[in-house]
N, C-alpha and C positions, 0 to 999 in steps of 0.2 A: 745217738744223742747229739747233744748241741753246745758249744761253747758259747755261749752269749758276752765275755769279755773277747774273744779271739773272732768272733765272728764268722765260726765257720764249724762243719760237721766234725765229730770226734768219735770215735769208735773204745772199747772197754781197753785197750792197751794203751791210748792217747790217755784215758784217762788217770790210771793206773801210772803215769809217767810223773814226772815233776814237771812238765811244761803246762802242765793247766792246773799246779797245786793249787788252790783256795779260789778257784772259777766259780762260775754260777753256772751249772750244769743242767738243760732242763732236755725235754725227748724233742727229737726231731720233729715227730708228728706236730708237735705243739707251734713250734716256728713255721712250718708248711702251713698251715691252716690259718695262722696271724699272716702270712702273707699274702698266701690265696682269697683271703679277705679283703686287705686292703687295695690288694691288684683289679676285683671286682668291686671295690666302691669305686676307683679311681676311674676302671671302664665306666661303670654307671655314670659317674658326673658328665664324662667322655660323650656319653650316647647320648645324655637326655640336657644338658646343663651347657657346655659346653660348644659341645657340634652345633646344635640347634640355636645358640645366641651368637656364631659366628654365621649361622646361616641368616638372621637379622641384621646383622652388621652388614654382610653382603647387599643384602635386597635395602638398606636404606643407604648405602651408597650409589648402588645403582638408582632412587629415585633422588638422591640429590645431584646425582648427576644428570637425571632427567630436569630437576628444577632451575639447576646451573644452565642449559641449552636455554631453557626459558626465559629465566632472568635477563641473557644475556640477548638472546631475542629481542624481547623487550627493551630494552637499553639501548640495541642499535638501532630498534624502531622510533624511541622517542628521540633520538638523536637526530634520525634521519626527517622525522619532522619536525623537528626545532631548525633544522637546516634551509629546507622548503619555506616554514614563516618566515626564514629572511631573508630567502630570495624575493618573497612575495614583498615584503615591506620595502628592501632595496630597489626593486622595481620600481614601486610608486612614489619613491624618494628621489630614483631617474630622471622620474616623468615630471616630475613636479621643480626639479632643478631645471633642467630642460625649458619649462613651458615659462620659468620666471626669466632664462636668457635670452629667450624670442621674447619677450615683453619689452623686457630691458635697449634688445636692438631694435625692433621696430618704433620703439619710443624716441631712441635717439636719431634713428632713418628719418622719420619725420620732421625732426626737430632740425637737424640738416638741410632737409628738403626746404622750409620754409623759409630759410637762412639762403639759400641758391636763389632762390624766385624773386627774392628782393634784391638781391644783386644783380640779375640779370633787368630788373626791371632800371635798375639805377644805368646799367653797362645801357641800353636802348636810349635813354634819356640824356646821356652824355655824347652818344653819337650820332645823335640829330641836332645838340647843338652844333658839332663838330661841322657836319655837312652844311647848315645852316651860316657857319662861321665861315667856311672857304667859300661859297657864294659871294659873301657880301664883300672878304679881303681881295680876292682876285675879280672882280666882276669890274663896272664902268660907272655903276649905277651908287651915285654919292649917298643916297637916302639909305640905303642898305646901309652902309655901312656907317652911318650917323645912326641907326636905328637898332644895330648891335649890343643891348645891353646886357652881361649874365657873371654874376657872383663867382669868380673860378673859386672859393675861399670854400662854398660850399662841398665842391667837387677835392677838394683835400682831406675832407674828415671821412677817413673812409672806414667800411664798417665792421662790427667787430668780427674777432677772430675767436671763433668756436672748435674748441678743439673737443672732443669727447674724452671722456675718460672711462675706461677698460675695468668690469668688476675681474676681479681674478677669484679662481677656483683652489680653495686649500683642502687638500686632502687629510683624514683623517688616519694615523695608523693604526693601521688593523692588529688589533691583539687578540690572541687566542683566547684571552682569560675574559674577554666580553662578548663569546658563544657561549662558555659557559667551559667547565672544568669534568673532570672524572677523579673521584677518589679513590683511594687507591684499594686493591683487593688485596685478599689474605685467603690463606686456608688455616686455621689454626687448633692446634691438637689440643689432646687432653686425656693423656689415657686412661683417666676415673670419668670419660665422658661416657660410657658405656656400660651398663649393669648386666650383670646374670638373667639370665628369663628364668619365669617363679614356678615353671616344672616342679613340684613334687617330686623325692625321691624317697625311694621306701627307706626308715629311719634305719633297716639293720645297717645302708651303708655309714650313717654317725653323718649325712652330710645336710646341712642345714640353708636356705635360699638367703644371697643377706639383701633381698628386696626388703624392705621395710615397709609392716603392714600400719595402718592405723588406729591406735590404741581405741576400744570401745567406749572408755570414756578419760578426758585428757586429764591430768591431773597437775595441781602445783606443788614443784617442787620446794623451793623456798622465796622467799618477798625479800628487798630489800629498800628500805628506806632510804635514798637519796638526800634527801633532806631542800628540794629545790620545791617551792613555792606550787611553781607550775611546772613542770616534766613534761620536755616534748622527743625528746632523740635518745635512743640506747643505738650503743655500735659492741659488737662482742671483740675484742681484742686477743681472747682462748678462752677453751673452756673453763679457766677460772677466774677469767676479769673481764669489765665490761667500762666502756666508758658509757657516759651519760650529760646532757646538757638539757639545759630549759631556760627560762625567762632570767636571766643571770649569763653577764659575762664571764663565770668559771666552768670551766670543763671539769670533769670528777671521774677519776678512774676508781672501781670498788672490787675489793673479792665477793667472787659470790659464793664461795661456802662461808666467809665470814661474816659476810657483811658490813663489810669497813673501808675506812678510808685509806685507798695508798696512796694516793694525790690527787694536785689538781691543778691546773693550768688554767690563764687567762686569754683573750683573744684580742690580738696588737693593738686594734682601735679601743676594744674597751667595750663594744657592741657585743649584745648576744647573738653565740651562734643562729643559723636557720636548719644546720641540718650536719651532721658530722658522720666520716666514714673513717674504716681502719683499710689501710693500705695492704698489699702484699707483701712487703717489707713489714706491717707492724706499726708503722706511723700512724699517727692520728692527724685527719685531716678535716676540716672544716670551712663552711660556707660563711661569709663576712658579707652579706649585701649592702650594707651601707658603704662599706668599700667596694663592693663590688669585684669580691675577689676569691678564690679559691685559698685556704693557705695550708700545709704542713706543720705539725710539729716533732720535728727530729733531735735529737740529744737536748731535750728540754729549751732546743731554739725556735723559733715559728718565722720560715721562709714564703714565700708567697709563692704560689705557682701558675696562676691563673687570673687575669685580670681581662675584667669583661668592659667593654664600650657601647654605650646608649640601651645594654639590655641589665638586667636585674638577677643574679643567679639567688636560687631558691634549694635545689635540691643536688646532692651529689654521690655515684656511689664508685666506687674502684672497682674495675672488670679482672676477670683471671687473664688478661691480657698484660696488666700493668695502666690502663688509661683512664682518664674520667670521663663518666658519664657525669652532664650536669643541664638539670634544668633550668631554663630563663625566662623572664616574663617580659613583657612590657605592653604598658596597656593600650599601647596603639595598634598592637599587634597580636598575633594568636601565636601564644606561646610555643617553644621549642628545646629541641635536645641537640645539645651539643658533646661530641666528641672529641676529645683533647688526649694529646701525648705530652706532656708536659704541656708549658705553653702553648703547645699550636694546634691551632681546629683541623683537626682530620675529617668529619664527620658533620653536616646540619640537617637534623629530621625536623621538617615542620610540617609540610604537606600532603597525601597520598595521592594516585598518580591518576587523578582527576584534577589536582589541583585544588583541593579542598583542608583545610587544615584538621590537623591531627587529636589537635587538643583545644582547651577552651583557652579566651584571653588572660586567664585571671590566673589566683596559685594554682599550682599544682601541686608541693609539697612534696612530695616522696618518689625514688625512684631507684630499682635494685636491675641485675642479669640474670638470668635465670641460669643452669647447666647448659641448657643445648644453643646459649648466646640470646634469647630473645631478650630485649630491654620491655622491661613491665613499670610503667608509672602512674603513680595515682592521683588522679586530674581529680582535685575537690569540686572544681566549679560546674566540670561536668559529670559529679556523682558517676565517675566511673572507672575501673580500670583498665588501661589499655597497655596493650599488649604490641609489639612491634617487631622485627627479626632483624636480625645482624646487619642486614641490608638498608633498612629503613623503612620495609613496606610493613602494612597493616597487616597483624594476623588477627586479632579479634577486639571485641569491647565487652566485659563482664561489667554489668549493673547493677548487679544483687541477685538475690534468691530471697527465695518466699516463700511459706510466711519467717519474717523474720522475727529474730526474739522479743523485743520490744516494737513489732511492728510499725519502723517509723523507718522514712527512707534513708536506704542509701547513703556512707556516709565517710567516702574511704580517706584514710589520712596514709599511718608508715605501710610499708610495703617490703617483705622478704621471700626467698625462696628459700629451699631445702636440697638435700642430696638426691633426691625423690622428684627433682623438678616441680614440685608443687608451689604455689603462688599464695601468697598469705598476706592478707592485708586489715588492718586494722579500721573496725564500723565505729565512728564516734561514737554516733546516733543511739545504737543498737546495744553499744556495751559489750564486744565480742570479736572475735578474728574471723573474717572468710576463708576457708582452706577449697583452691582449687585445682587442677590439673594443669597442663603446661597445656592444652587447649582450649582454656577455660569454661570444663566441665565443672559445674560446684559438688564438693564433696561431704562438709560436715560444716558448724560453726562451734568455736572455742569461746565459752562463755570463762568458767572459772570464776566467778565472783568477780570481773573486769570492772572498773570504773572509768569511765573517758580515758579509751584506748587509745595512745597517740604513735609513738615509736616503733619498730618492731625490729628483732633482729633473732637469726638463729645462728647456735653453733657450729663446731665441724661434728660434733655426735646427733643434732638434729636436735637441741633444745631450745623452746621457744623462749626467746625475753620479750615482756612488753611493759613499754613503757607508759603508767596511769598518768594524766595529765593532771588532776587533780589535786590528788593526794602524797604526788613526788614519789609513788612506787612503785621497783619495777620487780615486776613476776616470773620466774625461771618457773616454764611449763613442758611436761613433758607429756608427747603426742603421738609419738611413734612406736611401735612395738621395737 
């Protein structure tokens, strides 16, 4: 038999004893077999769940590590011809200084020379009257020297005196920050950055994959009326509240089982927000573009964290790093993502490495991280969303899929991911979410009775908000099995 309070085997005399009076007494057999089971579910997860999803982890570090030699290839290769265009250019900045200081001296050689030949012609002219003059003073002959007439007055004004003047060469110093800079690199963890592989195991073990499947059809969980005119931003703060803003300088935090109001803050100038994120702290933080500014609000204060110069911030979201990502526009320019640690740019994506830009001139509006770090933002002007990696290079551009529900194009505003790395962005147009993969394979679309879909945000259990622009409501949807 078996003691189940003492935890451990007991035989008919133990029993019989007062050391296990009023135990719970069951057969041995019974606890061997409850073990031998659980010892064979735990192998199983071992063999099939387990082993096999550190054998992934393996082989995708080993190909980031193959990516990393690459990157870094590349890095030194553009480096090393950004070095080369300016020897090339210094060259002909050489040559060109050079050919202006032979102009310069032979300008002034000549200018000299013709200054000499007059003098010399003057120095001839003075010493023939010379020779002509001791003739006629020492000679016998009276007529000579009655006949001696010549101005010495003229022979005093003598001529002028040219001095050159010397251009001088100022050199410029050389600063490392006008080759150009290198930002700084990281490796940065995440121990929920890794999921279980979706192996199948037979149910007697009780063990269940927590890959998360996609519900067959999505459903909504509850609505909430906001009560804002026009609704453009939801931010999830936890799974039971959620901020929200729209065409109105109040922010509004609400519960979502109740649907009410716990507060609501204004924004310092008095502007409405463009786009609002919740911190990893918990803050709520918001875009000001008429100020031009990033700001915070912490114990009911709003600190500013971020002020931009001659560009226009649009869009902003908080990384599991602690940083902002934020969009900026300006219309002289093809818009850009900047990287910030508090105040300071750590990070500017605008180009790919053709030198071609990344986004369009115009808004872009929305922009989230995905789990595995790519940045995903949704460029309205160019109906599309783009997808970038840690680094700043291009991984892909999703356009849509077709046919769509209301077959009109293309038309992305908010943008979220999930624990799933899925990419989920909101079709005006369409009336509906895009749900795609972290490669931007398309997967399904989320209609739900949607009305001009603008905001989007999910929770940490994978529940969608979106926010309607219309009608000021936003929809807790759930999509996930």
């Amino acid at each position: 038999m078996y003691c189940m309070e003492c935890d451990i085997p007991v035989c008919i005399s133990c029993i019989a004893s007062d050391q296990h009076l009023g135990h719970k007494i069951v057969k041995i057999e019974q606890v061997l077999n409850e073990r031998r089971n659980k010892i064979i579910k735990d192998l199983t997860e071992l063999n099939q769940i387990i082993y096999p999803t550190y054998q992934d982890i393996a082989s995708d570090v080993q190909n980031r590590m193959g990516q990393l030699e690459k990157e870094y290839g590349d890095l030194s290769t553009a480096i090393t011809k950004h070095g080369e265009d300016w020897h090339r250019e210094i060259d002909k900045l050489v040559t060109k200084l050079q050919a202006e200081v032979d102009i310069m001296k032979n300008t002034q050689l000549k200018t000299l020379q013709n200054h000499l030949d007059e003098i010399n012609k003057k120095m001839s002219k003075i010493k023939d009257e010379i020779s002509s003059i001791n003739d006629a003073v020492n000679g016998n002959d009276i007529s000579k020297l009655f006949s001696v007439t010549f101005d010495i007055n003229r022979h005093r004004n003598l001529p002028e005196n040219k001095v050159p003047s010397f251009p001088k060469f100022t050199p410029v110093k050389i600063e490392a920050e006008l080759f150009g800079t290198l930002s700084s690199s990281s490796l940065t963890s995440d121990k929920h950055d890794y999921s279980m592989k979706t192996t199948q195991i037979s149910t007697e073990s009780g063990f269940s994959s927590p890959v998360k499947q996609l519900l067959d059809e999505p459903e909504t969980v509850t609505t909430i009326d906001t009560g804002f005119e026009y609704l453009y931003n939801v931010a999830c703060l936890s799974e039971e509240e959620i901020w929200t803003s729209g065409m109105d300088k109040t922010m509004k935090l609400f519960s979502v089982n109740q649907g009410s109001l716990l507060k609501s803050t204004t924004t310092m100038s008095g502007s409405e927000p463009m786009d609002i994120a919740v911190t990893k702290s918990g803050d709520l933080a918001y875009v000001d573009d008429n100020e031009r500014t990033v700001n915070i609000v912490k114990n009911e204060k709003i600190e500013e964290v971020i002020r931009v110069q001659n560009w226009i911030p649009h869009g902003v979201c908080s990384t599991s790093s602690g940083d902002f990502l934020v969009i900026m526009y300006n219309n002289d320019y093809p818009s850009k993502v900047v990287r910030f640690s508090g105040p300071e740019e750590k990070q500017n994506i605008q180009f790919n490495d053709k030198g071609k830009p990344l986004f369009s001139s115009g808004l872009l509006y929305y922009i989230t991280e995905n789990r595995n770090l790519d940045i995903c933002v949704s460029d309205y002007e160019a109906k599309a969303v783009v997808v970038i990696n840690q680094a700043g290079k291009l991984r892909f551009r999703y356009t849509g899929h077709t046919p769509a529900p209301k077959n009109k194009p293309f038309c992305p505003r908010g943008i979220t991911t999930d624990s799933q790395s899925h990419i989920l962005t909101a079709d005006y147009n369409n009336d509906c979410v895009h749900i795609i993969d972290q490669d931007g394979q398309f997967f399904r679309y989320i209609d739900c009775e949607l009305r001009v879909p603008y905001g989007l945000c999910t929770d940490t259990i994978d529940n969608l908000y979106v926010a309607q622009q219309r009608n000021g409501k936003v929809k807790k949807i759930k999509y996930l099995k």
